[in-house]
C-alpha positions as CSV (number, residue, x, y, z in Angstrom):
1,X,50.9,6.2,-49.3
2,X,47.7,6.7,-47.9
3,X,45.9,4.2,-46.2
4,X,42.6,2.7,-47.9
5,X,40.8,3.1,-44.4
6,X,41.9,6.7,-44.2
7,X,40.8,7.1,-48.1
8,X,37.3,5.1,-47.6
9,X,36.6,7.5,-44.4
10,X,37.5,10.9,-45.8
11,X,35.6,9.9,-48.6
12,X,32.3,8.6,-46.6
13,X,32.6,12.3,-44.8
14,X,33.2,14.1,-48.1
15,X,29.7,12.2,-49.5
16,X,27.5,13.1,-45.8
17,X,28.5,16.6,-45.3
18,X,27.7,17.5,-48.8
19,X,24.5,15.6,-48.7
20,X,23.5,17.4,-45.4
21,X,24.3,20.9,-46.7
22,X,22.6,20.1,-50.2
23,X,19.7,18.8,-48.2
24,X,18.6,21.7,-47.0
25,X,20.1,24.4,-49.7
26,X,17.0,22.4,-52.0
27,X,14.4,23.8,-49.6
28,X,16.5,27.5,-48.2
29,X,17.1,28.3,-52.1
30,X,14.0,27.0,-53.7
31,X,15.8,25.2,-56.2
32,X,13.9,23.3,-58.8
33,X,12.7,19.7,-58.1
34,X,11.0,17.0,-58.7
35,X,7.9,16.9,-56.7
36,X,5.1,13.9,-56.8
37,X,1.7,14.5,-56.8
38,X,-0.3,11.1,-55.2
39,X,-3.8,12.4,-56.0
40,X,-2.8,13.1,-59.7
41,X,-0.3,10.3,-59.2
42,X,2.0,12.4,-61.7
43,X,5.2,14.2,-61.2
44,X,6.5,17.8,-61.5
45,X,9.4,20.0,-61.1
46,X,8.6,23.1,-59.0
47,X,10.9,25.5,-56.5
48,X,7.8,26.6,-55.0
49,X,7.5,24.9,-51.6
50,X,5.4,21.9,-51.7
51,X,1.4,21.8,-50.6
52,X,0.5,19.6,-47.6
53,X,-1.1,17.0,-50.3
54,X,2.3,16.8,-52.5
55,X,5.6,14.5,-51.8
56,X,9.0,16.6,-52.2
57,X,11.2,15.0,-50.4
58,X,11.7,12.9,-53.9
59,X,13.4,15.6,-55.8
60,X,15.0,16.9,-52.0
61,X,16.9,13.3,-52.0
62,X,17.9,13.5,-55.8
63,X,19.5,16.7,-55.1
64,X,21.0,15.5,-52.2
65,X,22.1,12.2,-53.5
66,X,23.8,13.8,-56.8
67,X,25.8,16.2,-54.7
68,X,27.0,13.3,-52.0
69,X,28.0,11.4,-55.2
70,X,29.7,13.8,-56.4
71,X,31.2,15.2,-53.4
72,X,32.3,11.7,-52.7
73,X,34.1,11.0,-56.5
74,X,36.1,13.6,-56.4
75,X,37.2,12.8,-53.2
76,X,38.3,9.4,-54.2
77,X,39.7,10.5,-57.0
78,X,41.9,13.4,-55.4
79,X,42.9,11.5,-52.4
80,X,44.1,8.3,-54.6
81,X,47.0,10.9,-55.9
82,X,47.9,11.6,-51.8
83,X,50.7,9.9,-50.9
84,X,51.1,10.5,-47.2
85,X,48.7,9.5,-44.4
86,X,46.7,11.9,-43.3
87,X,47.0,13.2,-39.8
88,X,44.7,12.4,-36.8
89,X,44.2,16.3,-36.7
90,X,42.7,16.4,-40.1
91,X,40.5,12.9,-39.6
92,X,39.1,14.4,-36.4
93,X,38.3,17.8,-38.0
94,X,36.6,15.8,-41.1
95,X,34.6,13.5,-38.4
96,X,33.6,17.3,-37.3
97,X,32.9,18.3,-39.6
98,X,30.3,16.1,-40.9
99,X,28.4,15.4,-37.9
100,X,28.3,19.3,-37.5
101,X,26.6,19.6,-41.3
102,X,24.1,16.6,-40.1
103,X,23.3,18.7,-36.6
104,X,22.8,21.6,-39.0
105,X,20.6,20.1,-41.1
106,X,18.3,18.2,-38.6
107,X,18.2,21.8,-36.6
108,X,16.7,23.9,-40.1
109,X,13.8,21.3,-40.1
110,X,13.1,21.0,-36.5
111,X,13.2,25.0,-36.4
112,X,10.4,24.8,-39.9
113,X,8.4,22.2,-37.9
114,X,8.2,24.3,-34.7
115,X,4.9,25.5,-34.5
């Protein structure tokens, strides 16, 4: 059976890699989101990039935070029905994996905030 560290971490990696790669699909793929306008101080949902004067990063986290959820559910669920350990190989290559997505992530929006 596998152990409940081993489930909790591949989980945990599951949930940040697909927030990282959702983070920036929002903004690569214009997807719709919710966008919040301070001087109206109303909301909207737009795929249009966002004007200087309007907050984004509100629908960029829902996104975001759905997918990790997600992500991280089925996870859970699928690995519950493992019942070997899994290897220091594959644990390793999840780690990887998920600090590569969060590298990738952070280098999109430093290359967009270059000037």
């Amino acid at each position: 059976m596998m152990p409940r560290w081993q489930r909790a971490h591949l989980t945990v990696c599951a949930l940040v890699t697909a927030w990282a790669l959702m983070y920036v699909a929002v903004d690569y793929l214009h997807l719709p989101r919710l966008v919040y306008l301070p001087h109206a101080r109303a909301f909207t949902v737009t795929s249009a990039p966002p004007s200087p004067l309007e907050m984004g990063y509100i629908g960029i986290w829902l996104w975001s935070m759905a997918a990790g959820l997600a992500s991280a559910l089925a996870a859970w669920l699928l690995l519950g029905r493992r019942r070997t350990p899994a290897s220091d190989p594959t644990l390793g290559l999840t780690t990887a994996w998920t600090i590569t997505a969060l590298l990738l992530a952070a280098a999109y929006y430093t290359w967009h905030n270059w000037p």
